[in-house]
Rosetta silent file (secondary structure, phi, psi, omega in degrees, C-alpha in Angstrom):
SEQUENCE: XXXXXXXXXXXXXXXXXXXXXXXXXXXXXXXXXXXXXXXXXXXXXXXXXXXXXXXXXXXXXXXXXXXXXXXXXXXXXXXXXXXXXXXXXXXXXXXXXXXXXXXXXXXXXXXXXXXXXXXXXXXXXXXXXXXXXXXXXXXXXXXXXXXXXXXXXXXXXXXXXXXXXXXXXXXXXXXXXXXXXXXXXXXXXXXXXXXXXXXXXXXXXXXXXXXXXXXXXXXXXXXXXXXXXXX
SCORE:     score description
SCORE:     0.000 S_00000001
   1 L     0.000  -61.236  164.638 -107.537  -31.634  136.057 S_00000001
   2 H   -57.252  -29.674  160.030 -108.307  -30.401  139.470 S_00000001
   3 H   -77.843   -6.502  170.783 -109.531  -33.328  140.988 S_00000001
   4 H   -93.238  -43.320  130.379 -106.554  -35.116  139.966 S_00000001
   5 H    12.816  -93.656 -154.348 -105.096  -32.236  141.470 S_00000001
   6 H   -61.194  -80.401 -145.633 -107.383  -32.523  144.994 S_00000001
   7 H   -18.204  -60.023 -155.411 -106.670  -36.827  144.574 S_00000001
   8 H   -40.416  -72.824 -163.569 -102.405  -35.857  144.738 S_00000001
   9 H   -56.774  -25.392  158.905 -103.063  -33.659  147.618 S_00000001
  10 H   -47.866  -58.269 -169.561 -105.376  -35.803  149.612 S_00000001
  11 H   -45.154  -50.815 -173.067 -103.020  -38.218  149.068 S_00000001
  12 H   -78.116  -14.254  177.478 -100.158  -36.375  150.172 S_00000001
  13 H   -92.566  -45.940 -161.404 -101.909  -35.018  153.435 S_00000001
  14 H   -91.892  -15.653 -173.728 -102.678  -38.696  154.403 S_00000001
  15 H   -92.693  -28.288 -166.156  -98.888  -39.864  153.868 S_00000001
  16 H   -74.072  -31.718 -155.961  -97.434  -36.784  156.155 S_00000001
  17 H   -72.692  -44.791 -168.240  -99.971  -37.678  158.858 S_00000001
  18 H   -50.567  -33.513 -165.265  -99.030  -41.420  158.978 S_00000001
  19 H   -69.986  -42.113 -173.323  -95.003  -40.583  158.903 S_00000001
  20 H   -64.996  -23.164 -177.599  -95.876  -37.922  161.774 S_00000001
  21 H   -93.591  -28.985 -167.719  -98.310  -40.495  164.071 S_00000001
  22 H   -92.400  -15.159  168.811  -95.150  -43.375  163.305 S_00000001
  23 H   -62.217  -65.607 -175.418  -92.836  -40.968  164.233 S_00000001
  24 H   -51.235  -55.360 -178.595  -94.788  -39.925  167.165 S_00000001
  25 H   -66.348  -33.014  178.587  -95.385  -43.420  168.320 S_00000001
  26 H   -95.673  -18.843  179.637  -91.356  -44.490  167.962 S_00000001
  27 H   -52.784  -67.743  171.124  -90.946  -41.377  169.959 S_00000001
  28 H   -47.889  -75.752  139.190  -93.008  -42.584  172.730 S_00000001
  29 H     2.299  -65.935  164.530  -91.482  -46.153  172.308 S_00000001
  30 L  -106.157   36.005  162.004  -87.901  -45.069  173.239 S_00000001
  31 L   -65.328  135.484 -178.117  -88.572  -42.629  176.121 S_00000001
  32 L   -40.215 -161.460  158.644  -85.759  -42.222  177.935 S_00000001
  33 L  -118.785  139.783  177.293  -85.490  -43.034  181.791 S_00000001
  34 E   -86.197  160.852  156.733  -86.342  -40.108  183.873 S_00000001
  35 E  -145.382  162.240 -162.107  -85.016  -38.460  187.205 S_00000001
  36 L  -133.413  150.708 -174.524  -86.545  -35.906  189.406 S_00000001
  37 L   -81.328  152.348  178.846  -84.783  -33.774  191.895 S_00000001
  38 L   -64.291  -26.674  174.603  -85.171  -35.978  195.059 S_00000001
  39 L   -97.267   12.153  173.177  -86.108  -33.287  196.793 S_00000001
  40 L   -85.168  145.482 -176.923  -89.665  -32.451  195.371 S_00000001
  41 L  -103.140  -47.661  158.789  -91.973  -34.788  197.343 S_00000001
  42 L  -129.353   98.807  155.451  -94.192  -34.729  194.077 S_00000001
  43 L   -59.739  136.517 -173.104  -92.611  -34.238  191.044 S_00000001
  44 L   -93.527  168.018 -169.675  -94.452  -32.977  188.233 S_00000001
  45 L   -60.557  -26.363  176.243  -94.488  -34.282  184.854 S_00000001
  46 L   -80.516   -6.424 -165.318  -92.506  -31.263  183.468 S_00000001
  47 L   -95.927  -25.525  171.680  -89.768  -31.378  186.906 S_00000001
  48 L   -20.626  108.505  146.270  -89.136  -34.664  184.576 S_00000001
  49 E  -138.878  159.741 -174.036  -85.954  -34.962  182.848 S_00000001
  50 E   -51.686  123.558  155.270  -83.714  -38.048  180.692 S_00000001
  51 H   -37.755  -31.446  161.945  -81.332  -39.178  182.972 S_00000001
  52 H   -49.263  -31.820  170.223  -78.669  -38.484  180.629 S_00000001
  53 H   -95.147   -9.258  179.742  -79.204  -34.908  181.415 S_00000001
  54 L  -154.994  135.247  163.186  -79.303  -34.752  185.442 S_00000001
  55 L  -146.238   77.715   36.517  -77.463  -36.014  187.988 S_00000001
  56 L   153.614  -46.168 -155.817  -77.530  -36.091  191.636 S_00000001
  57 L   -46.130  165.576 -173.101  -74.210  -37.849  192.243 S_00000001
  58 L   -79.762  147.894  166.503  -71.434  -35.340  194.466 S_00000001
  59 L  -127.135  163.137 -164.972  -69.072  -33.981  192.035 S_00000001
  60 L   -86.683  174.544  172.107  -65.627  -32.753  193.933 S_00000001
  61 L   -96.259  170.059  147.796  -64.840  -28.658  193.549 S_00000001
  62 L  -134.944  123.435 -170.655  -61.624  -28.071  192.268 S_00000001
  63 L   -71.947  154.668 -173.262  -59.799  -24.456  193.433 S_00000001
  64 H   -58.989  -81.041  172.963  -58.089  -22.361  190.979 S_00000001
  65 H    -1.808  -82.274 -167.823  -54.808  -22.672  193.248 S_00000001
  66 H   -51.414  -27.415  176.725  -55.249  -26.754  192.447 S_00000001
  67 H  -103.103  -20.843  147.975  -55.598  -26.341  188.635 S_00000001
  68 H   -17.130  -66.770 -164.918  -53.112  -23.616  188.703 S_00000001
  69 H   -79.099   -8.458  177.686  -50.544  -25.969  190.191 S_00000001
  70 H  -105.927  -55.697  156.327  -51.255  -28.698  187.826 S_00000001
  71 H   -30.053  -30.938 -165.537  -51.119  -26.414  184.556 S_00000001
  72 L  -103.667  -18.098 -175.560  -48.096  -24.959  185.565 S_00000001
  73 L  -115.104   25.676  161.715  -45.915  -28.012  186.295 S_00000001
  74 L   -63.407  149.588  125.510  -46.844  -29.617  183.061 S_00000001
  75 L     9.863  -95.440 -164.918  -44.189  -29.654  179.977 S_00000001
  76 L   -28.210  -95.565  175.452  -46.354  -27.881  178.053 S_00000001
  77 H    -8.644  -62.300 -167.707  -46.539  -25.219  180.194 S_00000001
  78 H   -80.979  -19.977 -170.379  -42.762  -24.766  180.863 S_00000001
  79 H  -101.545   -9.850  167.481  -41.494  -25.159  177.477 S_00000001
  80 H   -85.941  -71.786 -159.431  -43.992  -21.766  176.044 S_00000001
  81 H   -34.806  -44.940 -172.725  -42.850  -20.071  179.440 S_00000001
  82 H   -58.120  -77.865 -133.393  -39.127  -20.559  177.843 S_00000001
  83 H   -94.294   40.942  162.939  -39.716  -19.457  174.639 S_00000001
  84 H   -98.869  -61.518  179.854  -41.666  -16.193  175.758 S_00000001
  85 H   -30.647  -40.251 -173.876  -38.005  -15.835  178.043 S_00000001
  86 H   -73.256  -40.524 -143.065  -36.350  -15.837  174.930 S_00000001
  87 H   -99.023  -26.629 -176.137  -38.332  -13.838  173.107 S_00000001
  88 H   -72.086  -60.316 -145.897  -38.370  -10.962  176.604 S_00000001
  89 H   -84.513   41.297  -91.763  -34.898  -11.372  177.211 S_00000001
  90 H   153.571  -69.690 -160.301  -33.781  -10.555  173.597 S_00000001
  91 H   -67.359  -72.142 -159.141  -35.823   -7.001  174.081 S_00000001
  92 H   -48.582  -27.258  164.450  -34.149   -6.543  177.793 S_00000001
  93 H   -81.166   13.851  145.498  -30.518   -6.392  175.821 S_00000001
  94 H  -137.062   51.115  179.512  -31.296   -4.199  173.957 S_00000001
  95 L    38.091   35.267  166.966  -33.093   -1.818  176.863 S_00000001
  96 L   -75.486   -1.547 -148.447  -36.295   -2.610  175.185 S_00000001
  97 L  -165.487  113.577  150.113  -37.150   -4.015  179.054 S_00000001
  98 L  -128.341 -125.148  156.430  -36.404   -3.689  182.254 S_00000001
  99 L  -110.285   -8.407  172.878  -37.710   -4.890  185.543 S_00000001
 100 L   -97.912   13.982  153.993  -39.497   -1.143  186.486 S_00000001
 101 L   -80.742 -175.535  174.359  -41.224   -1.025  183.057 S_00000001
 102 E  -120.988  132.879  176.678  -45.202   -1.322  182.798 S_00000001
 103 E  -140.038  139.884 -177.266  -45.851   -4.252  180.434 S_00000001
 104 E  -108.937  135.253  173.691  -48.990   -4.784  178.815 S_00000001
 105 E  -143.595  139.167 -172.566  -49.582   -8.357  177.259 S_00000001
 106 E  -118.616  159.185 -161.846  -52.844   -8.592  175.331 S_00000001
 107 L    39.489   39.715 -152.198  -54.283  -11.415  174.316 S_00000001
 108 L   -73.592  -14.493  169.640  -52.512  -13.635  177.150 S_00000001
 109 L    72.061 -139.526 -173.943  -54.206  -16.905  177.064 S_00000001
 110 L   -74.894  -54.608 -176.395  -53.729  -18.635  180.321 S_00000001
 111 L   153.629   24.279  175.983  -50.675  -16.153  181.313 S_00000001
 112 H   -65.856  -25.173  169.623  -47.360  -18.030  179.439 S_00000001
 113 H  -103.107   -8.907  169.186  -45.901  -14.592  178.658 S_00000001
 114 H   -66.909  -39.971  166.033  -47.015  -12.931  182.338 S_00000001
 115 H   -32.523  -57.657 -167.723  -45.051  -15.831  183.703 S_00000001
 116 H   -42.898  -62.025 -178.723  -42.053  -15.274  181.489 S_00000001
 117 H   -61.358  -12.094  159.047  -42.062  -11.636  182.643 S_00000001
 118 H   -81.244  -42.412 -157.875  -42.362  -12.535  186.347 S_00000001
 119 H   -83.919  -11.411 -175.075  -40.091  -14.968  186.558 S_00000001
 120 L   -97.563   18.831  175.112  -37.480  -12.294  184.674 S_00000001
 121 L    84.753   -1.175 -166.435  -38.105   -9.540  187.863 S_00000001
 122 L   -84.662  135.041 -166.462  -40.431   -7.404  185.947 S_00000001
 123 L  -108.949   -2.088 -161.000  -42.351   -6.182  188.634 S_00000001
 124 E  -129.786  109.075 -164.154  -45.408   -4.165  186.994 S_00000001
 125 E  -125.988  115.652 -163.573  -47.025   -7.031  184.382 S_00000001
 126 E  -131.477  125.950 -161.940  -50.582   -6.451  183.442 S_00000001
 127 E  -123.172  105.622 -161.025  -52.163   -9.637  181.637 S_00000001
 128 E  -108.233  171.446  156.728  -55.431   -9.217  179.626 S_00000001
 129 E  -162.900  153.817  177.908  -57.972  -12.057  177.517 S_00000001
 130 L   -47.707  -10.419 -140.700  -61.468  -12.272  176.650 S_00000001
 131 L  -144.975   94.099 -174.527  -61.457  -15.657  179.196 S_00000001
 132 L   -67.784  141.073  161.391  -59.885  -14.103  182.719 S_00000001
 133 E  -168.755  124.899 -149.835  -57.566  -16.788  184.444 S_00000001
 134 L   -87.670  151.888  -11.798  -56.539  -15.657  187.715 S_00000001
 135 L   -94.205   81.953 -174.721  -54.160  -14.870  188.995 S_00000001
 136 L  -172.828  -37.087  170.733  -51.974  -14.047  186.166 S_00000001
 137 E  -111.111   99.450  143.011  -54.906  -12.902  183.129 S_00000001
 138 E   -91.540  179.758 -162.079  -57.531  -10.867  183.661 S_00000001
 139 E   -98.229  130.280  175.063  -60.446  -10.148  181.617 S_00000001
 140 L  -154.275 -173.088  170.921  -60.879   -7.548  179.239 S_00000001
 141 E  -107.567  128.815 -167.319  -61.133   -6.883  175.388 S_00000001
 142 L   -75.808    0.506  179.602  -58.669   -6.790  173.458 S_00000001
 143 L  -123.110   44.222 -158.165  -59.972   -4.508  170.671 S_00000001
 144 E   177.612   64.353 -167.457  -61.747   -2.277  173.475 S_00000001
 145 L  -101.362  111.702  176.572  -58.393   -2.087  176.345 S_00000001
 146 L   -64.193   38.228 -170.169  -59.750   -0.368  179.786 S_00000001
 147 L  -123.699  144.233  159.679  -56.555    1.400  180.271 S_00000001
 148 L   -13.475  150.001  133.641  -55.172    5.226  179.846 S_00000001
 149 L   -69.416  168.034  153.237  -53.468    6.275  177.059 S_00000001
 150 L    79.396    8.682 -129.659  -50.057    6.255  177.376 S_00000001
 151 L  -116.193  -20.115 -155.192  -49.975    4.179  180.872 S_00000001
 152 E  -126.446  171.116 -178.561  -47.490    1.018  179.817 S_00000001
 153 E  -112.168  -66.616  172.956  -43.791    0.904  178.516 S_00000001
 154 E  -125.407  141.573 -172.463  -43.873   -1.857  176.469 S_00000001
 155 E   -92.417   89.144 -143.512  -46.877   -3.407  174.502 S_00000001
 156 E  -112.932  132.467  142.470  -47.185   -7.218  173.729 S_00000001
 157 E  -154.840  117.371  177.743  -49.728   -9.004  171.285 S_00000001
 158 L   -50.048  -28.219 -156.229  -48.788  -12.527  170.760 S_00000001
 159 L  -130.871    4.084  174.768  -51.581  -13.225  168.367 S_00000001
 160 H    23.352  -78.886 -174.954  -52.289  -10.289  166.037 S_00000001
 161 H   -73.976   11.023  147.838  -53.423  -12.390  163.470 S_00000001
 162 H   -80.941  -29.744  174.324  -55.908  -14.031  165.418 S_00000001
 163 L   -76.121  170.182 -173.632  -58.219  -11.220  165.938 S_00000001
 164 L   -50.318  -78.126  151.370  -61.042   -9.970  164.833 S_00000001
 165 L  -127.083  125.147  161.084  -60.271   -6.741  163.748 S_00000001
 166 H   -12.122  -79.903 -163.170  -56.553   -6.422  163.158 S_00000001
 167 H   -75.897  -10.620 -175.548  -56.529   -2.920  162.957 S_00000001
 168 H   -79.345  -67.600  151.596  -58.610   -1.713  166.228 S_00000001
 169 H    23.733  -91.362  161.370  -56.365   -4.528  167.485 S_00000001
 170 H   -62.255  -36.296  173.309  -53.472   -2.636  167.051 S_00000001
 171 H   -89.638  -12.285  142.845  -54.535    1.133  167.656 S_00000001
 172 H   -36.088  -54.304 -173.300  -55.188   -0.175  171.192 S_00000001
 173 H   -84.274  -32.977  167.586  -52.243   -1.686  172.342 S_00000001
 174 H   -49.068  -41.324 -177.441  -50.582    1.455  170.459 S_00000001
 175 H   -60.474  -27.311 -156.725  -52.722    3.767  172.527 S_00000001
 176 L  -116.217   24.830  157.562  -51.868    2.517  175.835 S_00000001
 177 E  -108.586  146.228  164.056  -48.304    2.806  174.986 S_00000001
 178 E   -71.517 -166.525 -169.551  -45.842    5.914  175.528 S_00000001
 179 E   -87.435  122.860  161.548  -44.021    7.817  173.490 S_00000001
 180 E   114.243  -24.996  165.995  -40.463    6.264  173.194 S_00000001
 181 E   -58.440  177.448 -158.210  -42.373    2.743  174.383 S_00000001
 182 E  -132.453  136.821  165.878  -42.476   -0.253  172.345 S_00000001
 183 E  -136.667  140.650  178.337  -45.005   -2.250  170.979 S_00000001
 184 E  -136.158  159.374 -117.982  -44.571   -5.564  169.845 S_00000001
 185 E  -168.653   92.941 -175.633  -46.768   -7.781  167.813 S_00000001
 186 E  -101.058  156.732  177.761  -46.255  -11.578  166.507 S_00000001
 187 E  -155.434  145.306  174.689  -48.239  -13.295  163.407 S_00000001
 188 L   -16.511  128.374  155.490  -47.758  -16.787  161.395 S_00000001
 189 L   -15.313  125.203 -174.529  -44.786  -16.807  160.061 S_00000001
 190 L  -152.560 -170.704  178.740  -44.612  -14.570  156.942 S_00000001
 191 L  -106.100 -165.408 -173.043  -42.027  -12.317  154.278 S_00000001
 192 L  -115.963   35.375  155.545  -41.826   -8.551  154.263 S_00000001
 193 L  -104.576  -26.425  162.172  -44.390   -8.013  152.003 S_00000001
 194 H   -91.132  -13.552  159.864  -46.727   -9.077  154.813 S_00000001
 195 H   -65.744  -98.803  -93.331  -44.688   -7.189  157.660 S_00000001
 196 H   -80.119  -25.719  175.419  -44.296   -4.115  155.622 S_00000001
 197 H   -84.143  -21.870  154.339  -48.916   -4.322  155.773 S_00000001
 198 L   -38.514  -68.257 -163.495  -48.602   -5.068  159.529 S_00000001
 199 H   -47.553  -48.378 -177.949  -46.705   -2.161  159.988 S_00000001
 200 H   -52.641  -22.878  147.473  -48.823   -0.021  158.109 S_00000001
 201 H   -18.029  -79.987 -156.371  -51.471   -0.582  161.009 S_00000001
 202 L   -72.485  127.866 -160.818  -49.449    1.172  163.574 S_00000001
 203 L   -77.808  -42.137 -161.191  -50.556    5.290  162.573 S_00000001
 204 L  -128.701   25.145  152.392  -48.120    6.250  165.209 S_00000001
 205 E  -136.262  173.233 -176.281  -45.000    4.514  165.277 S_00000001
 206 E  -103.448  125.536 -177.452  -41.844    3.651  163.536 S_00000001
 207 E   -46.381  140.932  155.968  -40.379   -0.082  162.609 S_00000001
 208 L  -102.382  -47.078  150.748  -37.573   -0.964  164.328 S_00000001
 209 L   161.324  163.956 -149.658  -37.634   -4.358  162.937 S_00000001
 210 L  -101.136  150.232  177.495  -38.773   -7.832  162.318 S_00000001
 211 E  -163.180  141.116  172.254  -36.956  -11.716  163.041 S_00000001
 212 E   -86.612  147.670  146.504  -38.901  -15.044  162.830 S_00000001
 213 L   179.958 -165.668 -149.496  -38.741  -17.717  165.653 S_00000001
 214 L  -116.203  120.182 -156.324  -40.471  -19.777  167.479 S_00000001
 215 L  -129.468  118.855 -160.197  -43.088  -18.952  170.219 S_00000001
 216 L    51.686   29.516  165.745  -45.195  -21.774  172.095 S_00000001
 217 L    95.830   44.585  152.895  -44.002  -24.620  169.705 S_00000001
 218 L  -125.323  153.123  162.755  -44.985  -22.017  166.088 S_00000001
 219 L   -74.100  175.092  178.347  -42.781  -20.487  163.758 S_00000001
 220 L   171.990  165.088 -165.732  -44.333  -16.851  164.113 S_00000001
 221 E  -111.619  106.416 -148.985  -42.928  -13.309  163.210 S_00000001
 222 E  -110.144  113.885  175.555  -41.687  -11.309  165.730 S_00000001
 223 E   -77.834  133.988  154.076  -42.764   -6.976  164.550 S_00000001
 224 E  -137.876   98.166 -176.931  -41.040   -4.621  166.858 S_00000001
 225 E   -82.600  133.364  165.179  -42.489   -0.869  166.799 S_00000001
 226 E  -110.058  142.113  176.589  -41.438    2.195  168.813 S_00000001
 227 E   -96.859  175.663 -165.582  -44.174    4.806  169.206 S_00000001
 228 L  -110.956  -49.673  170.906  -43.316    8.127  168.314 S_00000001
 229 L  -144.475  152.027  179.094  -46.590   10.245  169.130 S_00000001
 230 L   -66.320  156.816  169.513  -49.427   10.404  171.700 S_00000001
 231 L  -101.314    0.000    0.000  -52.601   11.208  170.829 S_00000001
């Protein structure tokens, strides 16, 4: 029984080595084409790499200011800038907003509601994302916000229900609002059995109240909290 055994395993030792030397062998067979920086006078075998991976050729720069200006005069671009306007000037009637609050917008993406809020006079607009993109977003974390308590007037996060955690989320943008401030807070479209567990988030304010519409081409759920107390 064990040498029938030992046979199998011989056996089985001599079929890995062949697949690994034909392997080895097709390897060799298709080596790529190489390139070397140009500027080694002898390249070593290891300075080596598949052309497919390095290349010499000039590539142009492009300045933020140039990709700014082409992002911004898109469509795209102009038709989210709108429906953030809509969604700001809807708070400013009803003195949720004016142009001398401090507005916090968290999770800002390229900067479609810091626009909105520029282009409506607000003069003190503070724009944060994981992914900074100047001049309008800078970078910070949104479940970890490097600001005071207490420091902003009104509170924005567009994407709630994209983060991580929800509720850290949320005690954040609450924190860095005052007392008698506003924080508001949109997520997928939903009923008011999933508002009324948003709400339940904020520790230290009171609903004012909720309306669906439509924010960068989504239905979406617009929560509007006043805080109450500081911490």
């Amino acid at each position: 029984m064990e040498r029938h055994v030992q046979l199998f395993l011989n056996r089985l030792s001599f079929a890995a080595i062949t697949v690994a030397t034909l392997t080895l062998l097709l390897l060799y067979l298709q080596t790529p084409d190489t390139c070397f920086d140009p500027s080694d006078p002898n390249p070593k075998p290891h300075t080596r790499f598949p052309k497919s991976t390095c290349d010499f050729n000039h590539r142009s720069y492009t300045s933020h200011e140039k990709r700014n200006r082409r992002l911004w005069s898109t469509k795209t671009w102009a038709k989210t800038v709108s429906s953030y306007t809509s969604l700001f000037k809807n708070l400013e009637a009803r003195n949720y907003l004016s142009n001398h609050s401090r507005v916090l917008v968290v999770s800002a993406g390229p900067g479609h509601a810091v626009q909105a809020l520029t282009d409506l006079g607000v003069e003190d607009v503070t724009g944060v994302e994981l992914v900074e993109s100047h001049p309008l977003v800078n970078r910070a974390d949104p479940h970890n916000l490097p600001f005071f308590d207490g420091v902003f007037d009104l509170g924005v996060g567009a994407y709630l229900d994209r983060s991580l955690f929800p509720g850290r989320y949320v005690l954040h943008i609450e924190r860095t609002v005052r007392r008698g401030g506003v924080c508001v807070v949109t997520v997928e479209e939903c009923g008011k059995g999933e508002v009324e567990e948003i709400v339940k988030l904020f520790k230290k304010s009171r609903f004012i109240d909720a309306k669906n519409l439509t924010l960068a081409g989504q239905r979406r759920t617009r929560i509007l909290m006043e805080v109450e107390k500081q911490s």
